[in-house]
C-alpha positions as CSV (number, residue, x, y, z in Angstrom):
1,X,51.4,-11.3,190.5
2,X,54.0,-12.1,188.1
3,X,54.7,-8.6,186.6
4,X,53.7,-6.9,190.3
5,X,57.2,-5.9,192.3
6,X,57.5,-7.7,195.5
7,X,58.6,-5.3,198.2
8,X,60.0,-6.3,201.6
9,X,60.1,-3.3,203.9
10,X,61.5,-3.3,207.4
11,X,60.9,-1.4,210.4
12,X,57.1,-0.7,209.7
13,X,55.6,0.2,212.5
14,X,52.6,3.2,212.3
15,X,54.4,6.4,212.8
16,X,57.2,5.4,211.2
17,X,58.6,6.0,207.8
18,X,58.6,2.4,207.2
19,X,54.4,2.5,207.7
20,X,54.6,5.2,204.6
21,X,56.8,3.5,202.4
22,X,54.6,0.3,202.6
23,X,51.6,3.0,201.5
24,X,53.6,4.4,199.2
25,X,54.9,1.3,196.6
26,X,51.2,-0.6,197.8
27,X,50.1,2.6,195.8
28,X,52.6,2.2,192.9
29,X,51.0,-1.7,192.1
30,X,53.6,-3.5,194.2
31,X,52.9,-6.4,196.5
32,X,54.0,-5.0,200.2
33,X,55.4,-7.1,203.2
34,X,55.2,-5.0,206.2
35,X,57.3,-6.3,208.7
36,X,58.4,-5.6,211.8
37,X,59.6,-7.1,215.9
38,X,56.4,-9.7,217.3
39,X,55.3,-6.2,219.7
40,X,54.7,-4.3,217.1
41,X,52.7,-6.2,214.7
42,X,49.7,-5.2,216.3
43,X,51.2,-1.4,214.9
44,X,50.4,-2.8,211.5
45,X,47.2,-4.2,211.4
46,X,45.4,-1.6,209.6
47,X,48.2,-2.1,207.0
48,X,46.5,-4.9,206.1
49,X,45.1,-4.9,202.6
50,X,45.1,-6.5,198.9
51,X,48.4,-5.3,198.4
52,X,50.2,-5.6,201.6
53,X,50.9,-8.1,204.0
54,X,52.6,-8.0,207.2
55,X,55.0,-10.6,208.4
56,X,57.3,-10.4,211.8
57,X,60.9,-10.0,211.5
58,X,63.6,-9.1,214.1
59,X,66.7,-7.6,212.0
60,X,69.4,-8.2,214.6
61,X,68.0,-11.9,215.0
62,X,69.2,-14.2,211.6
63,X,66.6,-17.3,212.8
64,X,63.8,-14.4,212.4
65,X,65.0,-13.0,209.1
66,X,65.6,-16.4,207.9
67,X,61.9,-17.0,208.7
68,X,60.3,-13.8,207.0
69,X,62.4,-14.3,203.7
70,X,60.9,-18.2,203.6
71,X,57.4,-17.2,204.1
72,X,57.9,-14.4,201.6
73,X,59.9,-16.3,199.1
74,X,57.1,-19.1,200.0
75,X,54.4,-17.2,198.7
76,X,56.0,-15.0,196.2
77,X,58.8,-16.8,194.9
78,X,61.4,-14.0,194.7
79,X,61.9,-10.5,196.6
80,X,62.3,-7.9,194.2
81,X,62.6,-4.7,195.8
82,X,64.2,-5.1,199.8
83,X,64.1,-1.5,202.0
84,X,66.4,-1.6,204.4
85,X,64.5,1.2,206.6
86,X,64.5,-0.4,210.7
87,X,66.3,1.6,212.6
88,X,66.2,3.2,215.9
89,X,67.9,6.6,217.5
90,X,70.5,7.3,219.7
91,X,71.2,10.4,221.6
92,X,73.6,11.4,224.3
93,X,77.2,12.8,224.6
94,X,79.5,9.5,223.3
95,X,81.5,10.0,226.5
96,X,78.8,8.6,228.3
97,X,76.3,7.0,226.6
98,X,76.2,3.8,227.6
99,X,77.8,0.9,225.5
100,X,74.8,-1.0,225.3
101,X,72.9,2.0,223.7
102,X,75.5,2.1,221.4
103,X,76.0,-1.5,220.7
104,X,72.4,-2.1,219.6
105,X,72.0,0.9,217.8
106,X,74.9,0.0,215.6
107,X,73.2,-3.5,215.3
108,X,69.8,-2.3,214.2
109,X,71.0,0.3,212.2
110,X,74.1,-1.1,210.6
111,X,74.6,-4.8,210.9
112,X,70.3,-4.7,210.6
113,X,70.7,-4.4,207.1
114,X,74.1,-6.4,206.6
115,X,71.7,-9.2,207.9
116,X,69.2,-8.8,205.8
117,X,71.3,-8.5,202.6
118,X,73.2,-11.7,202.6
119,X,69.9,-13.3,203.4
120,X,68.3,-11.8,200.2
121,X,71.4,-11.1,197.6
122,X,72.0,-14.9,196.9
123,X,67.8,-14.8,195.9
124,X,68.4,-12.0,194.0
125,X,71.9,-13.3,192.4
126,X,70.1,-16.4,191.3
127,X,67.4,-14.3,189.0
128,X,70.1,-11.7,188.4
129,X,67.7,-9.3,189.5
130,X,66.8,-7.0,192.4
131,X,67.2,-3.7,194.1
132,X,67.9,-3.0,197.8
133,X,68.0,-0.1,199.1
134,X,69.8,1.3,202.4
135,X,68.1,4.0,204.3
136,X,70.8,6.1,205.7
137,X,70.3,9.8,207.2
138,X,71.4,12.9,206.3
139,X,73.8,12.8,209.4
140,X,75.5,10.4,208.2
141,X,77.2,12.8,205.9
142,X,78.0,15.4,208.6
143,X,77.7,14.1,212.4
144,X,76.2,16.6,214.9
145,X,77.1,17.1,218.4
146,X,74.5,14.7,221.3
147,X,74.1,11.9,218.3
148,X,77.5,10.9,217.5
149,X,76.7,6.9,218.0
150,X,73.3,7.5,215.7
151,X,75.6,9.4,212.9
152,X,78.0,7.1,213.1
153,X,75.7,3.9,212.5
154,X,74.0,5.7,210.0
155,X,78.0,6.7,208.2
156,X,78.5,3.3,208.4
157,X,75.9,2.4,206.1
158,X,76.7,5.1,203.7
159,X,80.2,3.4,203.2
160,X,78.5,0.2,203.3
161,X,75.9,0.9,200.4
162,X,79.0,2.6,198.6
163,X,81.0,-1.1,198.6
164,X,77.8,-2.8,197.9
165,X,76.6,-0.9,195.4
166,X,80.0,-2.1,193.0
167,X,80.0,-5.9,194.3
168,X,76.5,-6.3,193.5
169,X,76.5,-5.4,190.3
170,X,78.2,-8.1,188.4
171,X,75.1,-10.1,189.8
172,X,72.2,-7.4,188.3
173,X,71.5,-6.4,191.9
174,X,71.1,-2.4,192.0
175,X,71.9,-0.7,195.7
176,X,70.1,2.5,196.1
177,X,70.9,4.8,199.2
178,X,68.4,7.2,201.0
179,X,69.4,10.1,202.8
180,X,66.3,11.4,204.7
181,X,67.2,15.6,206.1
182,X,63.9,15.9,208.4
183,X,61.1,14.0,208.1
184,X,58.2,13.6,210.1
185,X,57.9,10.5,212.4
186,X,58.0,8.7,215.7
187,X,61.8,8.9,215.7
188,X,62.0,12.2,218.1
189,X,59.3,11.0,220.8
190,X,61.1,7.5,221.0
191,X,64.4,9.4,221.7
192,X,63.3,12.1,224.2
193,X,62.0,8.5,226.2
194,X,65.1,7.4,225.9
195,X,67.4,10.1,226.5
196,X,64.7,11.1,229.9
197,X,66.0,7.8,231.2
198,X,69.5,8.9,231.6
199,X,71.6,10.7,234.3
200,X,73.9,12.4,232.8
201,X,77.7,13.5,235.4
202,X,79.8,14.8,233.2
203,X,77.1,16.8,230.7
204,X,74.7,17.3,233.4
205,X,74.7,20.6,232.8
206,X,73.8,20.6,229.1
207,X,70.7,18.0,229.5
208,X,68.6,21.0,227.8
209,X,70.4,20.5,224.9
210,X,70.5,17.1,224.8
211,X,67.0,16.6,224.9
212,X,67.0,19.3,221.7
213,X,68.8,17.5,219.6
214,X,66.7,14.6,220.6
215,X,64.0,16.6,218.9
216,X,66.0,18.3,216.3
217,X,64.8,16.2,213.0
218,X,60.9,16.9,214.1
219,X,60.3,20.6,214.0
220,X,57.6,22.4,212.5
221,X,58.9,22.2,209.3
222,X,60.0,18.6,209.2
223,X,59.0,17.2,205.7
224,X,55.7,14.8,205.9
225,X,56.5,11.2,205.8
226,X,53.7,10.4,203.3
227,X,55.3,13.0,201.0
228,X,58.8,11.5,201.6
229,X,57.8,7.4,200.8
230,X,56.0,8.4,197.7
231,X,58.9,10.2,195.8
232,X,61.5,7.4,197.5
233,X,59.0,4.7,195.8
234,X,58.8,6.6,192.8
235,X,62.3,7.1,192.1
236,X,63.0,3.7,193.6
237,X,60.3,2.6,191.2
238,X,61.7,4.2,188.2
239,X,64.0,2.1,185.2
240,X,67.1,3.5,186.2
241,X,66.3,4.2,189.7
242,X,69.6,6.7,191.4
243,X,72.5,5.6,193.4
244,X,71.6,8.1,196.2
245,X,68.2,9.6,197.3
246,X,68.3,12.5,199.3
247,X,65.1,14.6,199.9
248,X,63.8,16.4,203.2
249,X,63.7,19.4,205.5
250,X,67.5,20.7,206.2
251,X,69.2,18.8,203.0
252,X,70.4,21.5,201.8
253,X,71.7,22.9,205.0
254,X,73.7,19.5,205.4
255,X,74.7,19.6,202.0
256,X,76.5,23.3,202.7
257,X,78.1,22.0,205.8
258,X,79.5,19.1,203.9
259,X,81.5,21.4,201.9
260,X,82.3,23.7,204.4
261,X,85.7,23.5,206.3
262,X,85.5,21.7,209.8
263,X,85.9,25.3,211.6
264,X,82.6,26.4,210.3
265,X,81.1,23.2,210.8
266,X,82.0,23.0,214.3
267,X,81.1,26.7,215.2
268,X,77.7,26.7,214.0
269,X,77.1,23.0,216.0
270,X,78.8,25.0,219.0
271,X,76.0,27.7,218.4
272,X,73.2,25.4,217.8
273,X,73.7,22.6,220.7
274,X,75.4,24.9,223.2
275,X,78.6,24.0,223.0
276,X,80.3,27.4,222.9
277,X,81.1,27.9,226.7
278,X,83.4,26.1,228.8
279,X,82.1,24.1,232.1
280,X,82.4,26.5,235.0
């Protein structure tokens, strides 16, 4: 196992991207851990091979990440390659989206991987080695109306990566960001259950749109997951892996936006999420 890569990966239940990517660097010769929260595990059992392993792990809980980095770093003896990739929606006009939907997407999403990289940078620091790498969204370069608190977790570790990304180096520790545009998983039937639980006053009368956007990143021609982990691992994989990752269905489209001034932006949102008529 010695000149094998040791690959953490969070958030790995099947459906998920997180399932793929622990396919993905399994297939590239790397040792896997597939983890994920206790109810899930069962998700992973066909995981389960030479090459991977599955451990339990809770990212907003530090006892549980604690625990899956020893029983790792137990069997292993280092972590070379963390993926930062748990993470869960969160749809709904910010006005009235609850604070608690807010507050624990921002701690999955955001202080998630925070958590799991001051467990795993002083590991790396010692062996002045390693790579972690953020999984971010494509929205987190361009927020869209209905998804403000999921754009803004998702910003937020964009900026994050960016600091990292400097203050790691002096330790050998590369930080590699990925920006997913569309790509097929479980993400958009988790969110329409979600966002089918709420009552909305305020934006009652736009709860068609709401539930769109809920859907947006799983059209038709939303990229295959399988297709998406292996060029991540490869490029992850690679001797001078990139700063930032971005692959997917609507890149492109986000990229364009990104450069376009915010009156552009915010008519074609107002066109696309019906926001382009006032509340009779």
């Amino acid at each position: 196992m010695s000149d094998r890569k040791i690959v953490l990966v969070t958030g790995c239940a099947k459906g998920g991207i997180g399932y793929e990517y622990c396919r993905a660097f399994a297939g590239q010769n790397c040792q896997v851990f597939a983890s994920d929260i206790s109810h899930r595990m069962q998700d992973m059992l066909d995981l389960k091979s030479d090459n991977i392993d599955t451990v339990e792990l809770d990212v907003s809980c530090d006892e549980s990440v604690r625990s899956a980095m020893d029983t790792v770093l137990s069997k292993c003896g280092r972590i070379d390659i963390l993926i930062n990739n748990a993470g869960i929606g969160s749809t709904g006009p910010l006005a009235e989206l609850p604070l608690d939907a807010i507050r624990k997407a921002w701690e999955i999403n955001t202080l998630g991987q925070i958590r799991l990289v001051q467990h795993v940078v002083p590991h790396m620091a010692l062996r002045r080695s390693g790579s972690i790498v953020n999984v971010g969204s494509i929205v987190g370069t361009v927020s869209t109306p209905w998804a403000g608190s999921y754009c803004a977790s998702k910003a937020a570790v964009i900026a994050m990566s960016n600091s990292l990304r400097l203050e790691l180096r002096p330790f050998g520790i590369k930080v590699v960001q990925v920006l997913p545009g569309a790509v097929r998983s479980n993400l958009g039937s988790t969110n329409l259950e979600k966002v089918g639980s709420y009552q909305w006053k305020l934006y009652k009368e736009f709860k068609d749109v709401i539930t769109e956007r809920a859907r947006a990143s799983q059209g038709n021609k939303a990229m295959d997951g399988a297709i998406f982990a292996r060029h991540v691992a490869k490029k992850v994989l690679s001797p001078k892996p990139p700063r930032q990752i971005v692959f997917g269905h609507m890149t492109g489209l986000f990229a364009l936006l990104s450069w376009s001034p915010l009156w552009a932006r915010d008519l074609f949102f107002s066109n696309r999420f019906g926001l382009n008529k006032n509340v009779p």
